[in-house]
N, C-alpha and C positions, 0 to 999 in steps of 0.2 A: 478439463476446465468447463463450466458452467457456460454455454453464452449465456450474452447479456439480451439476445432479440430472439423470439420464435423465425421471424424471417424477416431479411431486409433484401429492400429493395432498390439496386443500384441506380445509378444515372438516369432517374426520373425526370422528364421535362414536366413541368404540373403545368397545367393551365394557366397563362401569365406568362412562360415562357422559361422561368426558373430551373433548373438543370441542378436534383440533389440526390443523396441519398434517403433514403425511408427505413425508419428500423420501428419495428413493430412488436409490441408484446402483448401479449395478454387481449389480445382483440381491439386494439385502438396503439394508435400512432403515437411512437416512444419518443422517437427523437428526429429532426430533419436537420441534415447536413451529413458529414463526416458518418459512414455506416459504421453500426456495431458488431459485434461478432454475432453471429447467427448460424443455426444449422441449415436454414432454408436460404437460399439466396438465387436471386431471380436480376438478371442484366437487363436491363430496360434502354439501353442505347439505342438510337433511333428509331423506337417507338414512341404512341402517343400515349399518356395516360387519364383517365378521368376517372372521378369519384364514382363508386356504384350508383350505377341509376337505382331511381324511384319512381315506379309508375305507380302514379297515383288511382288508376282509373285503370282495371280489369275483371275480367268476369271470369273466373276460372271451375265453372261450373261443379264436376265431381257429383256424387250420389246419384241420384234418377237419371242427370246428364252427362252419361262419365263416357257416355260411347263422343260426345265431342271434345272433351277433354276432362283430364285430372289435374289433386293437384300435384301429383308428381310427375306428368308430362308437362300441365303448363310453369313450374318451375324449375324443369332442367333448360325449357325455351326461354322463361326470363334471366338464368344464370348464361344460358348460351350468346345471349345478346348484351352481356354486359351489365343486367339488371339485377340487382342485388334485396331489392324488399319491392315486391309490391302489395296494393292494397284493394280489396275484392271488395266489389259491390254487394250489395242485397239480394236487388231481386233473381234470389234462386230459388229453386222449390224445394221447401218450401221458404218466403222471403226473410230475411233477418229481420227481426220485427219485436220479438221480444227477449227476453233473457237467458230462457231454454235451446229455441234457434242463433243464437249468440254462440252460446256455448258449446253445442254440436257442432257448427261448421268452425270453430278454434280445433275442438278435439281432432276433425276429419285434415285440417291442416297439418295441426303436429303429427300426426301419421305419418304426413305423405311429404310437406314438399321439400324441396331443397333450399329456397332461400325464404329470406324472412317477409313476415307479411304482416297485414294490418287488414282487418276485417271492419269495413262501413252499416250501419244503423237504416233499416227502410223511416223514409218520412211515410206517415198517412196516420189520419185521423185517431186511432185503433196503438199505435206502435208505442210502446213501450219507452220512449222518449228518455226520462231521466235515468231508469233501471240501465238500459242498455249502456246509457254514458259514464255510468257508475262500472259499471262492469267491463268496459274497456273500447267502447267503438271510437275507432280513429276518426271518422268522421259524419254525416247526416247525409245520405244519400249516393249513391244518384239519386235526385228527386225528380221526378217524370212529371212536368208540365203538359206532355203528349206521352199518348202513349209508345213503344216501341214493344218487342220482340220481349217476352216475361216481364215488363212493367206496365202498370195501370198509372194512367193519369191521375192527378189528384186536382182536386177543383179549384177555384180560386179562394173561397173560404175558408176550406179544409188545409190551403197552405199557410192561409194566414194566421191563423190560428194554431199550426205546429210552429210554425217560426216564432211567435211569441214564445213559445214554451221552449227552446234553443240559446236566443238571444240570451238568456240568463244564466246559461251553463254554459257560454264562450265558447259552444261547439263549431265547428265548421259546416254550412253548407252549401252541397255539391248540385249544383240545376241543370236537367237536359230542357234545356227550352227551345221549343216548336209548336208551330201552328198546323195541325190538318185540316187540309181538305177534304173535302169529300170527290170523292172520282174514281175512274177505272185505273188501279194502280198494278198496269201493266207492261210496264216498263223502265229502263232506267230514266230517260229522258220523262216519263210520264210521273215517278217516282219524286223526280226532283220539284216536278210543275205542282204536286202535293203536300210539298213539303217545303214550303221556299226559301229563299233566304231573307226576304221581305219578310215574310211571318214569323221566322227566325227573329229577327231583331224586334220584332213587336215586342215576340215573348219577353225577351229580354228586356224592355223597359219597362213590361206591364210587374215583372217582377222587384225590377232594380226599383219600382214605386212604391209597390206593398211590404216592402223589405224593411222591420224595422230598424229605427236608426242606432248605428254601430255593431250592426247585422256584418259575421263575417260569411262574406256571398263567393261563390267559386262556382262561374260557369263550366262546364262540361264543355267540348269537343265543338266549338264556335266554327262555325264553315263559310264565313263571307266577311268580309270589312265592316258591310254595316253593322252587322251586330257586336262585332271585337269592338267600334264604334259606338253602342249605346249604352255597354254593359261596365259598370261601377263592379269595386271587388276586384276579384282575380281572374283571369281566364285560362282557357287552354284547349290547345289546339292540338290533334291525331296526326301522326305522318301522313292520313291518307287522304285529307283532305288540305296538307301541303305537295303530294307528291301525286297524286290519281286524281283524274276529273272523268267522267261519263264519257266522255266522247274518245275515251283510250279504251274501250270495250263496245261489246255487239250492245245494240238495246236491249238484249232481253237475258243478258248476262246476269242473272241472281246471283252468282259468287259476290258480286260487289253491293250487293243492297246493302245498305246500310243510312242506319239513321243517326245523325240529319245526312241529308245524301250526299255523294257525292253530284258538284256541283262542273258548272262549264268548264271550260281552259283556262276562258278570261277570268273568271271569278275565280279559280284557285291561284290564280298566278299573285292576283291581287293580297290576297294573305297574306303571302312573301312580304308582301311592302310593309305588313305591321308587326314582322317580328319582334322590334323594338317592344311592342306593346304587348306583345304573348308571354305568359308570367311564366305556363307549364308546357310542356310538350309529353302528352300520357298517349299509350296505344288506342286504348280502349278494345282490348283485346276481347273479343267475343267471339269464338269459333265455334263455328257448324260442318258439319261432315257434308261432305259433295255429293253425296244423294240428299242433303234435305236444301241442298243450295241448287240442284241443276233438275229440277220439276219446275211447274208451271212457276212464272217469273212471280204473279201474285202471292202463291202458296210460298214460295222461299220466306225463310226469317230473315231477318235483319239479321249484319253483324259479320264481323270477317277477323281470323287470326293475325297479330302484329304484335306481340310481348318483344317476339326475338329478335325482329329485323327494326323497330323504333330508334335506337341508337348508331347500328350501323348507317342506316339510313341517312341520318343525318350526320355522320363523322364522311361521310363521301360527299355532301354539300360543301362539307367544311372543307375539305383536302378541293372542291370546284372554285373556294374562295367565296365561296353564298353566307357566310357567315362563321365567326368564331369558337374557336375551343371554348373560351373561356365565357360563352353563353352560351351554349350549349352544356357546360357544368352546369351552368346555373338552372336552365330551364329544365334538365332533368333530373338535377340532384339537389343540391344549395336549396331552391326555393320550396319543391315539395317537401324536404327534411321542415322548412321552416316550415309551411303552413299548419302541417300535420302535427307539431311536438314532437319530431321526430329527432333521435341526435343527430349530427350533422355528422357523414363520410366528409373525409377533407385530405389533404397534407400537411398540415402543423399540429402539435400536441396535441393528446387529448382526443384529437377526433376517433372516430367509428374505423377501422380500417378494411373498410369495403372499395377497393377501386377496381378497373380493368386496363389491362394493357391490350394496343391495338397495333398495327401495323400500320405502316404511313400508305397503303396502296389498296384500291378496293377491288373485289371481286362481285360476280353476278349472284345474283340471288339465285338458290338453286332450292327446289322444294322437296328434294329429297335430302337435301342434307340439315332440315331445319326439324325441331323438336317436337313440334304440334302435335297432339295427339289429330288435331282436323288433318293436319296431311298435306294442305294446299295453302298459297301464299298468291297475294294480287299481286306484289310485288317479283313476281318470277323477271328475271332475267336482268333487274336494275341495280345499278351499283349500290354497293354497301362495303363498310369495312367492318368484318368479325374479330374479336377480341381474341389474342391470344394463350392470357389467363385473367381469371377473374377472381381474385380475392374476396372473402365473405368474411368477418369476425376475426379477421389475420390469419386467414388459411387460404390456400389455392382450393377454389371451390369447384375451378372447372379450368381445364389444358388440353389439348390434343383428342380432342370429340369424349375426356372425360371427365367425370364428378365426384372428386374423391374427397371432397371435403366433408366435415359435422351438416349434420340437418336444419333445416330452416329452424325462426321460433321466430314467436308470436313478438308484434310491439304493439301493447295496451297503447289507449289513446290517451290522454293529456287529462281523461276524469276518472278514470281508472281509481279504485277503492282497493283495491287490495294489495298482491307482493308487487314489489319492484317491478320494473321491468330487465329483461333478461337480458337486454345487449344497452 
């Protein structure tokens, strides 16, 4: 006899607290309640479940930069963490900017990775603005108000004047906004004194001003209150600037530079107090290999590996009672699905059948057990809880350290001109 599900999935608790079955066909959720007959079947009894993540915000380098990561290293490390699509930025080399570099870094993906992704559009004077959103960018940026590590700043005209040309195509965009100083940027405490959180929130209102109106605006990786504080739109905030502050390393520790920095104790802690207000939680995964992070602290890039450990991360907050399952779905699934056009992973008909099951108990981070092609994690030795399977398109995409599921694919963005999209 025929079943009626590719695989169901018993005794789920979903998010909310609801306790069913999940029967799944054809890549999206069949039925909730009463399972169906299925060849696959997977006991979820006291475990936790959530929707695949969606990290909106990572860099997964590949071509020229393949010695810090691919993308088939960085997504067996976002399927290993629970994360089921993410969506890569531009600036790589060379930057996504017009229709041809569009197209190339889709190709280099379908090659390689494991789970699904969405590829973002560079803002700058020069970029191919409508072609690119015709042709399928999920979203405008990272847009680099400062500069960082492979992104050029873009001026204050030159932003004003793409954003008019945006606003008309209902694209999304994405702002890293910071102020530089100028000074000896030799350390991490010196790092931070040039990059503040005071100038941080400038940026952000100097933008949230010249944004025009019904401008959809999505802050990057906000590292202090005031600015979660000034910034109109969306936001979103990195585990590492909830979970890491400077003064948990040496000063001249270049593993951890990154932009906007990491920030005090007191000013990370303070974060915490505006979850309420943080729409997304994205890694901003950016890895470098440990010879180009442990040279002169100056010389180091920006940027630290996190695809894999972002959700465990924060599924061990939750199990400390720091905050809820059922925002935590939202902040890493539900809302980036929404902002992006993206279908929503979920547990009632219909939806995407992307989730992960996890265990109710965490373990240490350990960095030889995590996917990175970089190697190394700032988060060594802190709790997390690792998923024990992780469904992609209604397949076990990853179980017992393996990846036996179908290959990633591509999700055009919301302007997409051509076929369907494929999930």
């Amino acid at each position: 006899m025929k079943s009626a599900a590719d695989l169901l999935m018993k005794n789920v608790m979903i998010p909310g607290g609801r306790i069913a079955d999940i029967s799944i066909r054809d890549g999206v959720v069949a039925h909730v309640g009463a399972g169906l007959r299925a060849d696959t079947v997977i006991d979820a009894a006291g475990y936790l479940c959530l929707p695949g993540g969606v990290d909106m915000h990572v860099h997964m380098r590949g071509g020229v930069q393949a010695q810090k990561e691919t993308w088939a290293t960085g997504s067996r490390s976002a399927l290993a963490g629970g994360g089921t699509v993410v969506i890569d930025q531009p600036n790589q080399i060379p930057p996504v900017a017009d229709i041809p570099t569009l197209e190339a870094r889709i190709r280099e993906a379908k090659q390689e990775s494991l789970c699904n992704f969405g590829i973002n559009g560079a803002v700058s004077r020069n970029a191919d603005i409508e072609g690119m959103w015709r042709s399928g960018v999920t979203a405008f940026g990272e847009t680099f108000a400062a500069p960082s590590s492979y992104g050029e700043a873009i001026g204050h005209d030159e932003l004003a004047s793409v954003l008019g040309r945006i606003r008309p195509l209902g694209g999304l965009v994405t702002i890293h906004a910071e102020d530089v100083l100028i000074g000896m940027d030799d350390s991490l405490p010196a790092h931070n004194a040039l990059r503040t959180g005071t100038g941080e929130a400038q940026a952000v209102a100097r933008i949230v001003a010249l944004a025009p109106e019904g401008m959809a605006l999505h802050f990057c990786h906000l590292s202090c209150i005031h600015s979660i504080d000034a910034a109109l739109g969306t936001i979103e905030v990195t585990p590492h600037h909830l979970f890491l502050s400077y003064e948990m390393f040496a000063d001249d520790d270049g593993r951890v530079k990154v932009n906007p920095p990491l920030r005090r104790e007191k000013a990370r802690s303070k974060v915490w107090s505006r979850w309420e207000r943080i729409d997304v939680i994205a890694s901003d995964h950016a890895p470098h290999t440990l010879a180009e992070k442990s040279g002169a602290f100056a010389d180091a890039p920006s940027g630290i590996p996190g695809v894999e450990t972002m959700i465990p991360l924060l599924l061990a907050a939750m199990l400390e009672g720091r905050i809820s399952l059922a925002s935590l779905a939202d902040k890493t699934s539900y809302t980036p699905c929404r902002l992006l056009g993206i279908p929503c992973a979920g547990f009632v008909p219909g939806c995407r059948a992307d989730c992960a099951v996890y265990p109710r108990e965490a373990h240490r981070v350990d960095a030889d057990a995590l996917h990175s092609r970089a190697g190394w994690t700032p988060y060594e030795g802190m709790a997390a809880v690792f998923p024990e399977y992780v469904i992609m398109n209604g397949e076990i995409s990853f179980h017992d350290g393996e990846f036996p599921g179908s290959p990633g694919a591509w999700i055009p963005g919301r302007g997409y001109m051509g076929d369907q999209p494929q999930i």
